[in-house]
mmCIF file of the N, C-alpha and C atoms, coordinates in Angstrom:
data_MODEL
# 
_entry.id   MODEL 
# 
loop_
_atom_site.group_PDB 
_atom_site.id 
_atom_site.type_symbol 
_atom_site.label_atom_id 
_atom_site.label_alt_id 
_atom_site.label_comp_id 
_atom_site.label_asym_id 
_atom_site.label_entity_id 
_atom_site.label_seq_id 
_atom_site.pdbx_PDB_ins_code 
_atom_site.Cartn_x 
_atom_site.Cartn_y 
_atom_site.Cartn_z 
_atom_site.occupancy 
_atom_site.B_iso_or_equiv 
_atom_site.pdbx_formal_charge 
_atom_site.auth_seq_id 
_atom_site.auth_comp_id 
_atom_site.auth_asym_id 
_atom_site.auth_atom_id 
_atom_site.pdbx_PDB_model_num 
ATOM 1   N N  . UNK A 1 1  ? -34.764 46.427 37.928 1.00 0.00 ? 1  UNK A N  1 
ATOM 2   C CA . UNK A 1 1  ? -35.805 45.701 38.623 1.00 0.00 ? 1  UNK A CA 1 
ATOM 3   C C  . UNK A 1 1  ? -37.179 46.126 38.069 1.00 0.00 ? 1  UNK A C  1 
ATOM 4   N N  . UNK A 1 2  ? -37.330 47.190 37.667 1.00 0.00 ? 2  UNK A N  1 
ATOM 5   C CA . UNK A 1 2  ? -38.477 47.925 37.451 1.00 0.00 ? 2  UNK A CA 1 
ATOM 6   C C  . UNK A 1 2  ? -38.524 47.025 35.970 1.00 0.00 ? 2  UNK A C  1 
ATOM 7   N N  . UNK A 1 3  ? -37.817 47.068 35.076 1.00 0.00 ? 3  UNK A N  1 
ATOM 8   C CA . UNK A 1 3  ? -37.853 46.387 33.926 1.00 0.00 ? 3  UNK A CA 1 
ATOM 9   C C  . UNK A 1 3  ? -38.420 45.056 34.132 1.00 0.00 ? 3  UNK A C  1 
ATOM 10  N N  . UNK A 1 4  ? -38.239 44.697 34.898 1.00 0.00 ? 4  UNK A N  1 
ATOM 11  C CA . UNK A 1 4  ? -38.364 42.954 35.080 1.00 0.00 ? 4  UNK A CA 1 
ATOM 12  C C  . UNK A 1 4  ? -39.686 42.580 34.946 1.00 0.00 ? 4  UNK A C  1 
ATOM 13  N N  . UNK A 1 5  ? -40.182 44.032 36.398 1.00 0.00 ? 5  UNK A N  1 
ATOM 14  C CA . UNK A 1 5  ? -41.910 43.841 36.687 1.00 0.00 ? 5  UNK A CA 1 
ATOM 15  C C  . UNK A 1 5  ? -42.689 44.228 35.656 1.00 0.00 ? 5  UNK A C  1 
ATOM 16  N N  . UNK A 1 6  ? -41.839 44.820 34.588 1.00 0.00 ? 6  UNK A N  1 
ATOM 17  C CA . UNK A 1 6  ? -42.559 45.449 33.636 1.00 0.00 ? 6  UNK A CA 1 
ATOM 18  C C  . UNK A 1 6  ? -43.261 44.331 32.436 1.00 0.00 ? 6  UNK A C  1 
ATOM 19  N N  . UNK A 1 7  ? -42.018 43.445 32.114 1.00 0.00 ? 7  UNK A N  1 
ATOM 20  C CA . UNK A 1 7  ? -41.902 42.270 31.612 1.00 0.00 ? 7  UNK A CA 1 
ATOM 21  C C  . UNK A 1 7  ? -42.763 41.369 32.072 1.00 0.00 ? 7  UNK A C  1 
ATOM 22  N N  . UNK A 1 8  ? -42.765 40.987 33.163 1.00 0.00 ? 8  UNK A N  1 
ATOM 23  C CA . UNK A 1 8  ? -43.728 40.314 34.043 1.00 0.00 ? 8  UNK A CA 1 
ATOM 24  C C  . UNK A 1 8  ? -45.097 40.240 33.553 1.00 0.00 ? 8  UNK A C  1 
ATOM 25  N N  . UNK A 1 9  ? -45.336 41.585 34.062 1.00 0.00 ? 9  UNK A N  1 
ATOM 26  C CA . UNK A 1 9  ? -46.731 42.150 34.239 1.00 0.00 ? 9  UNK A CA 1 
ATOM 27  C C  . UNK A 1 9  ? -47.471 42.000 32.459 1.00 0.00 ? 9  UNK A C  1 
ATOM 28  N N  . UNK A 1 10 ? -46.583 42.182 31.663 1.00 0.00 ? 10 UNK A N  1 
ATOM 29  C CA . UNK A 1 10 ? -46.515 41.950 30.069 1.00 0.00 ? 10 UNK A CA 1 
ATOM 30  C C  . UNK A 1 10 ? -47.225 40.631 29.613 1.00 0.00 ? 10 UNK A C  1 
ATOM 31  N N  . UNK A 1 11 ? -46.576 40.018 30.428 1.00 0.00 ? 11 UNK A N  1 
ATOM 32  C CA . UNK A 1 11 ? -46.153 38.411 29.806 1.00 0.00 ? 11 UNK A CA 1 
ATOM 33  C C  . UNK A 1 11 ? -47.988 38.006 30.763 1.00 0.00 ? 11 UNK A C  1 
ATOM 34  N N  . UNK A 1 12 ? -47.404 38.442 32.092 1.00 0.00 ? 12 UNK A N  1 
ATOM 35  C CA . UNK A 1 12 ? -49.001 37.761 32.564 1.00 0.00 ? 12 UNK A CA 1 
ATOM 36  C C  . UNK A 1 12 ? -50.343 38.476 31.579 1.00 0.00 ? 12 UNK A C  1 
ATOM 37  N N  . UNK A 1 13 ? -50.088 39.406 31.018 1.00 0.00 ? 13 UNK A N  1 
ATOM 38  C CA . UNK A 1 13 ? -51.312 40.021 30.516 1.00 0.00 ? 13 UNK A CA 1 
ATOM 39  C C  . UNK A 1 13 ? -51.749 38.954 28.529 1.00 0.00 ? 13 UNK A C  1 
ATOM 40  N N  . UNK A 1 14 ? -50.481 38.919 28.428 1.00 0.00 ? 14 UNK A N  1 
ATOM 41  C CA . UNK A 1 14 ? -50.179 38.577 26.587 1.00 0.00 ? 14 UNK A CA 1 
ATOM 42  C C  . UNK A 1 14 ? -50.630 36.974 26.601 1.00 0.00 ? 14 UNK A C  1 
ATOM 43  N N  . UNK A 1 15 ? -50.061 36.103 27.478 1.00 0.00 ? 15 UNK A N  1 
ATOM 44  C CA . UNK A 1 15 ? -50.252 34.943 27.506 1.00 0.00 ? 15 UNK A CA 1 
ATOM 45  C C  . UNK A 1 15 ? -51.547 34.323 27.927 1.00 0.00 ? 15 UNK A C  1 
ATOM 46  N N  . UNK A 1 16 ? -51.561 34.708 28.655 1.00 0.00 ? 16 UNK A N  1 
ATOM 47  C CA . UNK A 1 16 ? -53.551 34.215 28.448 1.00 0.00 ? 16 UNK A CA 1 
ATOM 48  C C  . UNK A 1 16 ? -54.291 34.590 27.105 1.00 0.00 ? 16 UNK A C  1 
ATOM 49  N N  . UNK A 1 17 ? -54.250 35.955 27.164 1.00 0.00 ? 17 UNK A N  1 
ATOM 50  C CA . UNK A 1 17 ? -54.877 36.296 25.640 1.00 0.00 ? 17 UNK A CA 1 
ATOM 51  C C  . UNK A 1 17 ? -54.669 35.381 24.546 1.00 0.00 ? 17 UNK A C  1 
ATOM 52  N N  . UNK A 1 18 ? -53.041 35.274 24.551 1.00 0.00 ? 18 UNK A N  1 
ATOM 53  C CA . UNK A 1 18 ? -52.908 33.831 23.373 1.00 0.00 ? 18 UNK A CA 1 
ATOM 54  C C  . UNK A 1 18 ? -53.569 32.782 23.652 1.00 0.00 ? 18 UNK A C  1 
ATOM 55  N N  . UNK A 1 19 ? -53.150 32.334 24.773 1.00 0.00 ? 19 UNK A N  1 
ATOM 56  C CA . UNK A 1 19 ? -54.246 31.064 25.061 1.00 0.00 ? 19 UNK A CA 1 
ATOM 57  C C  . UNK A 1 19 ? -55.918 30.980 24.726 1.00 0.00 ? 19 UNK A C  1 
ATOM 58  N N  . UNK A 1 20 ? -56.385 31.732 24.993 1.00 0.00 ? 20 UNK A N  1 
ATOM 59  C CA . UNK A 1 20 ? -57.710 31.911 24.951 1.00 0.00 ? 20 UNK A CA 1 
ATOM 60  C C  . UNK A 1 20 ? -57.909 32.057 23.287 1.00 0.00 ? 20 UNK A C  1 
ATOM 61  N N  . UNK A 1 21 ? -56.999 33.032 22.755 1.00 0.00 ? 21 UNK A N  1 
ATOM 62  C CA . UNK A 1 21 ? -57.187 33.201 20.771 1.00 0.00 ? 21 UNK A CA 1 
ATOM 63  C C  . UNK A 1 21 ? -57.172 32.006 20.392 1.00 0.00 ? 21 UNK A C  1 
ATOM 64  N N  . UNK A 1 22 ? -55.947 30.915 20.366 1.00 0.00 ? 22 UNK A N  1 
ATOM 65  C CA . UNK A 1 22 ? -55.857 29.943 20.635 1.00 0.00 ? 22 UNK A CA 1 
ATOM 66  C C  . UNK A 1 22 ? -57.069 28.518 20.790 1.00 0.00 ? 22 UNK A C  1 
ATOM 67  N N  . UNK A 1 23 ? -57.509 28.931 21.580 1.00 0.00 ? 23 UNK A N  1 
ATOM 68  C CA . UNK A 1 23 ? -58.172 27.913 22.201 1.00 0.00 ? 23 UNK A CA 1 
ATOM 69  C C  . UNK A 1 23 ? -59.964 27.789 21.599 1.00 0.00 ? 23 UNK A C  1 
ATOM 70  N N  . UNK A 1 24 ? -59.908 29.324 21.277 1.00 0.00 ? 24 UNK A N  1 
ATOM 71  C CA . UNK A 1 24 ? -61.477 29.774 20.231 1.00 0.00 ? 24 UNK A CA 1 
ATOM 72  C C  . UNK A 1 24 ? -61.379 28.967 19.413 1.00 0.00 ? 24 UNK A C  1 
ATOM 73  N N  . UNK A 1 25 ? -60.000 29.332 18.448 1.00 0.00 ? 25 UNK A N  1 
ATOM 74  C CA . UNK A 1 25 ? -60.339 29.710 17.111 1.00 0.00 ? 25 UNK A CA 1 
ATOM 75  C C  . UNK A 1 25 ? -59.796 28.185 16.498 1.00 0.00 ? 25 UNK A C  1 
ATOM 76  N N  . UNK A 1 26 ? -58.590 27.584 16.822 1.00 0.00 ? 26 UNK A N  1 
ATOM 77  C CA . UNK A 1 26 ? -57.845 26.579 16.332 1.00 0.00 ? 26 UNK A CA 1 
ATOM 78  C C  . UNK A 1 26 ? -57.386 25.451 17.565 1.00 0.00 ? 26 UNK A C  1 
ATOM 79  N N  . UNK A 1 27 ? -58.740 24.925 18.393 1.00 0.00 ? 27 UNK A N  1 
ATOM 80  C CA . UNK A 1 27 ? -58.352 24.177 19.293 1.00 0.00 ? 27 UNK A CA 1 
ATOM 81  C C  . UNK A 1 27 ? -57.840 22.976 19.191 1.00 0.00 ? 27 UNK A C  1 
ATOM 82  N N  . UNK A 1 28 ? -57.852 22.665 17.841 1.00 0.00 ? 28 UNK A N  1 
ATOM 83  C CA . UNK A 1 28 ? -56.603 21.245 17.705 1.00 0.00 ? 28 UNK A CA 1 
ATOM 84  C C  . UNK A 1 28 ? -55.189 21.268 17.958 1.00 0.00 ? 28 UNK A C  1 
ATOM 85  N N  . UNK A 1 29 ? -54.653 22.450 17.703 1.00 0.00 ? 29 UNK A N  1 
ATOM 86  C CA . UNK A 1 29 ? -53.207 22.423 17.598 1.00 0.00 ? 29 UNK A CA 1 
ATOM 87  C C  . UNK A 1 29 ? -53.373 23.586 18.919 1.00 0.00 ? 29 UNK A C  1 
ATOM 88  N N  . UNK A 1 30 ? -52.161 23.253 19.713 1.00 0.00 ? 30 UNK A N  1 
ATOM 89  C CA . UNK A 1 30 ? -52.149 24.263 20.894 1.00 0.00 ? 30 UNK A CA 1 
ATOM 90  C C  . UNK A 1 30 ? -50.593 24.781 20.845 1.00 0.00 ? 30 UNK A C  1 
ATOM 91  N N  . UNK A 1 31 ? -50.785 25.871 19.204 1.00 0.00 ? 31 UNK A N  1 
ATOM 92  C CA . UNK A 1 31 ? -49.800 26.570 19.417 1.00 0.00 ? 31 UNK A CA 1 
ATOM 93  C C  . UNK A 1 31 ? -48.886 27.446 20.634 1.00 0.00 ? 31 UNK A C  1 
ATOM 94  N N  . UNK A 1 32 ? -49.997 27.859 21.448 1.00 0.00 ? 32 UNK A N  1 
ATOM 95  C CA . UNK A 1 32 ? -49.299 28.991 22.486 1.00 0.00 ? 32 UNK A CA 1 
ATOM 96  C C  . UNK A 1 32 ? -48.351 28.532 23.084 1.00 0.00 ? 32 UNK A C  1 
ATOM 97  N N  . UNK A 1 33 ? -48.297 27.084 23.319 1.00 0.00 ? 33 UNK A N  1 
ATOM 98  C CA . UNK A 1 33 ? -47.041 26.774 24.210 1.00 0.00 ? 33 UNK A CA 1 
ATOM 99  C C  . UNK A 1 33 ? -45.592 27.352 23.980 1.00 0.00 ? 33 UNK A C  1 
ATOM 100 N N  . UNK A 1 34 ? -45.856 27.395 22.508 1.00 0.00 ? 34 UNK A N  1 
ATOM 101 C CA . UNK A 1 34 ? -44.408 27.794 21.729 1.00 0.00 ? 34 UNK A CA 1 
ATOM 102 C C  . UNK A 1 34 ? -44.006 29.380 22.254 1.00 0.00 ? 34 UNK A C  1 
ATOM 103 N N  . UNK A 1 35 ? -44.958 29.918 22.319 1.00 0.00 ? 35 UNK A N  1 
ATOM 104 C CA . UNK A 1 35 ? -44.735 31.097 22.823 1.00 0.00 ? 35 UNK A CA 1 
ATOM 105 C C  . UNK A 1 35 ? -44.637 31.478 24.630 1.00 0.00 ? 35 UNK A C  1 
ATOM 106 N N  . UNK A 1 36 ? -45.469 30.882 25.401 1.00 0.00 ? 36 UNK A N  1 
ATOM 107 C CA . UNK A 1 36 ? -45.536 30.307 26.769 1.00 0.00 ? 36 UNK A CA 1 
ATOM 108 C C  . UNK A 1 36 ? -44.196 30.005 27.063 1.00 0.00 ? 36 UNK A C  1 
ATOM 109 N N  . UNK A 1 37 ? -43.407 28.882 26.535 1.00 0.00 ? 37 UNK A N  1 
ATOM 110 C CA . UNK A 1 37 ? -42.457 28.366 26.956 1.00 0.00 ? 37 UNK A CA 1 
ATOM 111 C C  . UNK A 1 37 ? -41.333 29.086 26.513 1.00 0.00 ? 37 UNK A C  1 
ATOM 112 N N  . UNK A 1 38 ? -41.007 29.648 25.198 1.00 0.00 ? 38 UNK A N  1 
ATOM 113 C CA . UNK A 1 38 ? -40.144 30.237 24.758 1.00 0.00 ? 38 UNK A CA 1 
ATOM 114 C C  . UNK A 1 38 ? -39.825 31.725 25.451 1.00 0.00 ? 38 UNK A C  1 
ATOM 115 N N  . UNK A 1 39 ? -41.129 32.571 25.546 1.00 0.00 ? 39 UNK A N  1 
ATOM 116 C CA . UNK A 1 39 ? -41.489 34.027 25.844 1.00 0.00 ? 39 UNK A CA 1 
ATOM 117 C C  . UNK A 1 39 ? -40.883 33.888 27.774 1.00 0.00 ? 39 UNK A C  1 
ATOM 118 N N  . UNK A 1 40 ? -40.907 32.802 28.101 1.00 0.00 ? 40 UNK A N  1 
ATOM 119 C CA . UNK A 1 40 ? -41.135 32.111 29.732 1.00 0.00 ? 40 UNK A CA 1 
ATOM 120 C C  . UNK A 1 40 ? -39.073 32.194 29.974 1.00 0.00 ? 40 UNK A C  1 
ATOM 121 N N  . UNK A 1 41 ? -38.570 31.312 28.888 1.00 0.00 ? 41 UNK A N  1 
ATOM 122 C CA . UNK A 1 41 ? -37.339 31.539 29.031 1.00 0.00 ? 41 UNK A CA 1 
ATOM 123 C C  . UNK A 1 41 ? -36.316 32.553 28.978 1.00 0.00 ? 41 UNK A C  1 
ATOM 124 N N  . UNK A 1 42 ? -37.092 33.865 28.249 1.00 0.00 ? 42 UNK A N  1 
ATOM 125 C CA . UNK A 1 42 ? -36.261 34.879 28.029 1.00 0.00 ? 42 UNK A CA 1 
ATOM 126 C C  . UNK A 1 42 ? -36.893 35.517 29.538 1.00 0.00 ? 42 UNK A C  1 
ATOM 127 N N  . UNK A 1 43 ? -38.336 35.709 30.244 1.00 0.00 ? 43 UNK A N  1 
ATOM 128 C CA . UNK A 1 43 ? -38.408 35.868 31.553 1.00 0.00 ? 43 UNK A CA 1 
ATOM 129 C C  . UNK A 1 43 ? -37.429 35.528 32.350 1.00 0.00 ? 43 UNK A C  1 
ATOM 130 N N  . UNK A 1 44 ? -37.233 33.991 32.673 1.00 0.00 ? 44 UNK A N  1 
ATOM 131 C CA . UNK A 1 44 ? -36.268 33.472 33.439 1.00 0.00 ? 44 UNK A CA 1 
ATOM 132 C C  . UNK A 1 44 ? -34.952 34.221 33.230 1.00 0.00 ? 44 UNK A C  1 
ATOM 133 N N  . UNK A 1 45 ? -34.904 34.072 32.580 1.00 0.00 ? 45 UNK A N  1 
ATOM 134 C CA . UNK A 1 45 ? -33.695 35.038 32.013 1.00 0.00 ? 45 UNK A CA 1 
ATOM 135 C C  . UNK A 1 45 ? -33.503 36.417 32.589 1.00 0.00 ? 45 UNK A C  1 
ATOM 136 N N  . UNK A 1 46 ? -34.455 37.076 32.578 1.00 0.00 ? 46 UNK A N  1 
ATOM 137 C CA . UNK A 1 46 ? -34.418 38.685 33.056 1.00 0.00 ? 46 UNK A CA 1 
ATOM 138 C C  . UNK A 1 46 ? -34.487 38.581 34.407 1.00 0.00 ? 46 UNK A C  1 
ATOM 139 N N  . UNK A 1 47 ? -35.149 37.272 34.848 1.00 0.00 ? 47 UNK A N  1 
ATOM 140 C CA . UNK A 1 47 ? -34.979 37.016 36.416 1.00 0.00 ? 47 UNK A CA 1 
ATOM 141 C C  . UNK A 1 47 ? -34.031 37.084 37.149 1.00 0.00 ? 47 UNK A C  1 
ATOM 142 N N  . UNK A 1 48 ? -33.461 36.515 36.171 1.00 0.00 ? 48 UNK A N  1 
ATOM 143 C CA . UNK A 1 48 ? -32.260 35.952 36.502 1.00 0.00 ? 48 UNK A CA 1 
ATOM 144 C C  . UNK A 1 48 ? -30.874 37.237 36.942 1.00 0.00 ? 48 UNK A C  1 
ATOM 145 N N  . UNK A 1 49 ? -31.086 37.744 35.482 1.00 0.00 ? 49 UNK A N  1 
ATOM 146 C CA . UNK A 1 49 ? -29.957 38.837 35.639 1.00 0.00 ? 49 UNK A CA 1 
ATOM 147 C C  . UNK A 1 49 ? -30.282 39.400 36.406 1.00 0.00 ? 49 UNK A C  1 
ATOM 148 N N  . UNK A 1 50 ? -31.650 39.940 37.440 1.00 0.00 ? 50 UNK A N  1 
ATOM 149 C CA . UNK A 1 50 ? -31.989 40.886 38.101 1.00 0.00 ? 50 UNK A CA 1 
ATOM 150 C C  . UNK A 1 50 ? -31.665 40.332 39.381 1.00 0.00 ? 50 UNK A C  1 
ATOM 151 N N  . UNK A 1 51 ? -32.270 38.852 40.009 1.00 0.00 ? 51 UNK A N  1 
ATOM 152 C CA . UNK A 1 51 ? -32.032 38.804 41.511 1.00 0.00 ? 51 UNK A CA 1 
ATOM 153 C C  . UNK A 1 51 ? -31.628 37.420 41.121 1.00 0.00 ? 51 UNK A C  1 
ATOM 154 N N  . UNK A 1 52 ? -31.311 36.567 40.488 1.00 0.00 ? 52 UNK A N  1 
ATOM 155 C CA . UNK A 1 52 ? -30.324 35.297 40.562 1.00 0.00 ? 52 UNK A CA 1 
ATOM 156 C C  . UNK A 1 52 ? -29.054 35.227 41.304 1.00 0.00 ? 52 UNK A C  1 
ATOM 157 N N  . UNK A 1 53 ? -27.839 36.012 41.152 1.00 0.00 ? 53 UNK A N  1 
ATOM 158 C CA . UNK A 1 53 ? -27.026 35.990 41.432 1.00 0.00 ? 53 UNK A CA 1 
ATOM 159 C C  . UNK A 1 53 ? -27.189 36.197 43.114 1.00 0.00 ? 53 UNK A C  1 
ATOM 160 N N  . UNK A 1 54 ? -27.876 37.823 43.248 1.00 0.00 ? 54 UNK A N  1 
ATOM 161 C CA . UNK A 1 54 ? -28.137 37.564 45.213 1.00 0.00 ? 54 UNK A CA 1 
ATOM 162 C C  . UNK A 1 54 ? -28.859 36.964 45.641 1.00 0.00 ? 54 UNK A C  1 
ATOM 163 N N  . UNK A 1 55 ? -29.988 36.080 44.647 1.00 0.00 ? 55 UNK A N  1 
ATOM 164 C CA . UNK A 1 55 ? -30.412 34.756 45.816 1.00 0.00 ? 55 UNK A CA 1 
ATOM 165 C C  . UNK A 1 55 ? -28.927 33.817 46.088 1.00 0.00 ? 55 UNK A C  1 
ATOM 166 N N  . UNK A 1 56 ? -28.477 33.576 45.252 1.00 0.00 ? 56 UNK A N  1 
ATOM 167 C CA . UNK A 1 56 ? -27.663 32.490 45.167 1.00 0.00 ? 56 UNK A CA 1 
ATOM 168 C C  . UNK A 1 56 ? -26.311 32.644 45.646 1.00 0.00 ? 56 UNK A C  1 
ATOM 169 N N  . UNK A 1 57 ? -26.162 34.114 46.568 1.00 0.00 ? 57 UNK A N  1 
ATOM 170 C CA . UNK A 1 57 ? -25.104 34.447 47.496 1.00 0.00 ? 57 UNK A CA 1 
ATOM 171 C C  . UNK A 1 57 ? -23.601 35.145 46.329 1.00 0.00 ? 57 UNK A C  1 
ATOM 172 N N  . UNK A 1 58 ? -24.111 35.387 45.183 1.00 0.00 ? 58 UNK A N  1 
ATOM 173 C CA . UNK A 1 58 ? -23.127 35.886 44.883 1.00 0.00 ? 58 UNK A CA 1 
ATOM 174 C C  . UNK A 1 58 ? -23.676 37.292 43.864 1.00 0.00 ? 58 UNK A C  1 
ATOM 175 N N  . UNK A 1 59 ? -24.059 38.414 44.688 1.00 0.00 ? 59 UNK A N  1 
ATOM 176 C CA . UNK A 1 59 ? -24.436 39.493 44.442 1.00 0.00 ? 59 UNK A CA 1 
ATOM 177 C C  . UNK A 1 59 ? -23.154 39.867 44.646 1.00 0.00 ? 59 UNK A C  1 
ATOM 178 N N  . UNK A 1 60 ? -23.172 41.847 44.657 1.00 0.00 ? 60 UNK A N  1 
ATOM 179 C CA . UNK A 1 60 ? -22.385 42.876 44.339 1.00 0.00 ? 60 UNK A CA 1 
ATOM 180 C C  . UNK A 1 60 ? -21.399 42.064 45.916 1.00 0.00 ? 60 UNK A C  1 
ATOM 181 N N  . UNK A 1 61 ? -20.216 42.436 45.851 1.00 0.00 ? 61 UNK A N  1 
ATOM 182 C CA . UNK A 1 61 ? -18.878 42.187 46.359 1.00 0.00 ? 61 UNK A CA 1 
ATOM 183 C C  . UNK A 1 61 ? -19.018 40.920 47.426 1.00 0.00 ? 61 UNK A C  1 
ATOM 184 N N  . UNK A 1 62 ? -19.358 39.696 46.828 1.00 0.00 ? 62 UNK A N  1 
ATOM 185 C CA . UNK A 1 62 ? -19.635 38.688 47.280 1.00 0.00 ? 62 UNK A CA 1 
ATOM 186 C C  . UNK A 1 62 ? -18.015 38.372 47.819 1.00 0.00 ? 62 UNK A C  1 
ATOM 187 N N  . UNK A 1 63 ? -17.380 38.195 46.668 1.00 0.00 ? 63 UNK A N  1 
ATOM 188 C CA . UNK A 1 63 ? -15.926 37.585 47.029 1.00 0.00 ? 63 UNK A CA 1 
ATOM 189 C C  . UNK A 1 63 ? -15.328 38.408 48.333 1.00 0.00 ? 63 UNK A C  1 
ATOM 190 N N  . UNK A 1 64 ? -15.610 39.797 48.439 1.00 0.00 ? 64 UNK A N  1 
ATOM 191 C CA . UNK A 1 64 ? -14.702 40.517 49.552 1.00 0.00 ? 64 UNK A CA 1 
ATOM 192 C C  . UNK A 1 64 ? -15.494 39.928 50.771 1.00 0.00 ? 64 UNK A C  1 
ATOM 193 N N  . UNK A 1 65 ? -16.592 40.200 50.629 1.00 0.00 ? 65 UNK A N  1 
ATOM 194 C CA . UNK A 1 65 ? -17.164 39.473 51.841 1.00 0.00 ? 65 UNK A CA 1 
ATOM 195 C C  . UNK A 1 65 ? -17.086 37.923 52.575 1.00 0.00 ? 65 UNK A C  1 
ATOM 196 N N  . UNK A 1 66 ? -16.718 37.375 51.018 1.00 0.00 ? 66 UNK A N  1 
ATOM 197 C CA . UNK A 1 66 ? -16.122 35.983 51.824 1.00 0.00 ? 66 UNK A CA 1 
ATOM 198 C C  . UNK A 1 66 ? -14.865 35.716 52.046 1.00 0.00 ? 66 UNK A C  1 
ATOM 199 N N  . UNK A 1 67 ? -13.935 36.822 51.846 1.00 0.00 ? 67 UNK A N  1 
ATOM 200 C CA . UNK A 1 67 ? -12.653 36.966 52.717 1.00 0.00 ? 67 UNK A CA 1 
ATOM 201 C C  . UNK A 1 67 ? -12.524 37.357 53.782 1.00 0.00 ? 67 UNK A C  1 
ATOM 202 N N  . UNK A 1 68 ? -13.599 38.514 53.788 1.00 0.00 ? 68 UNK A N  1 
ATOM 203 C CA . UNK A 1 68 ? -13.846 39.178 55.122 1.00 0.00 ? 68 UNK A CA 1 
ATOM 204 C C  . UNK A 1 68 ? -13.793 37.989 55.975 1.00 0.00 ? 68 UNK A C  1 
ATOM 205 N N  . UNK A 1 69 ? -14.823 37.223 56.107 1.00 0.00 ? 69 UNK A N  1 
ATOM 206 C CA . UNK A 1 69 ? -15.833 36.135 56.336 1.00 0.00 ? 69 UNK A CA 1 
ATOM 207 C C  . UNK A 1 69 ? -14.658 34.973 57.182 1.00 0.00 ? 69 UNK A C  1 
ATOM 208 N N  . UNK A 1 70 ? -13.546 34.927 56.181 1.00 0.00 ? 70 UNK A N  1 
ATOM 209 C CA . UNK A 1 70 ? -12.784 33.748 56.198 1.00 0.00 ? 70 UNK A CA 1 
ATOM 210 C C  . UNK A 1 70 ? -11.812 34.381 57.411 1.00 0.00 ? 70 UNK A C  1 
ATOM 211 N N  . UNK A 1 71 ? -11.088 35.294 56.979 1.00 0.00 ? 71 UNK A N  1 
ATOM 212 C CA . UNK A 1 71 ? -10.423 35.982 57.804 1.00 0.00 ? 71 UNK A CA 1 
ATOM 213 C C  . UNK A 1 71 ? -10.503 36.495 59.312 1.00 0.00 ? 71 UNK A C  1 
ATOM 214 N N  . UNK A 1 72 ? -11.910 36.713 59.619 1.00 0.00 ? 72 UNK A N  1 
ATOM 215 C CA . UNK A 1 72 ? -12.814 36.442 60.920 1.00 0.00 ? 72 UNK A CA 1 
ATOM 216 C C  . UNK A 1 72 ? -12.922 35.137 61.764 1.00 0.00 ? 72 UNK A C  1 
ATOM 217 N N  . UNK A 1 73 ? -12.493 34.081 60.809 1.00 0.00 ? 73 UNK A N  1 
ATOM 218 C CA . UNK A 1 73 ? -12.636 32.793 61.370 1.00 0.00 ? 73 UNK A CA 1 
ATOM 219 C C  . UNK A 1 73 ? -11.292 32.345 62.052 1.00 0.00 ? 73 UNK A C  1 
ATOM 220 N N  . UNK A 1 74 ? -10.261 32.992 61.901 1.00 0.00 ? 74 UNK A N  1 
ATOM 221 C CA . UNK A 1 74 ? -8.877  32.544 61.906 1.00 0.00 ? 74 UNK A CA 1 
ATOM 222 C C  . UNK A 1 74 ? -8.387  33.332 62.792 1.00 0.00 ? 74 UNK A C  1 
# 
């Protein structure tokens, strides 16, 4: 988790800077996106592996718990 925020905190600091280098020096072509969007998906990504799965109800011993779960009902 600590990695993630680390990444985060990275990406919010790097990406503006590009934008702004960007935006000085060669404002016809708006390279940064390439990096924005690309740099954005490997984020999602680390998001992902970190709290994706327990938003989405299938964190650490999901399955026992939905036997538990089932088995309670019956």
């Amino acid at each position: 988790m600590k990695g993630f925020y680390s990444h985060l905190t990275v990406y919010c600091i790097v990406i503006p800077t590009l934008i702004f280098i960007n935006l000085k020096f060669d404002p016809s072509f708006h390279w940064f996106w390439f990096s924005l969007c690309g740099w954005g998906i490997g984020l999602f990504s680390h998001w992902f592996a970190v709290f994706g799965m327990n938003l989405l109800g299938f964190g650490e011993n999901w399955e026992e718990k939905k036997i538990k779960e089932l088995m309670n009902n019956n």
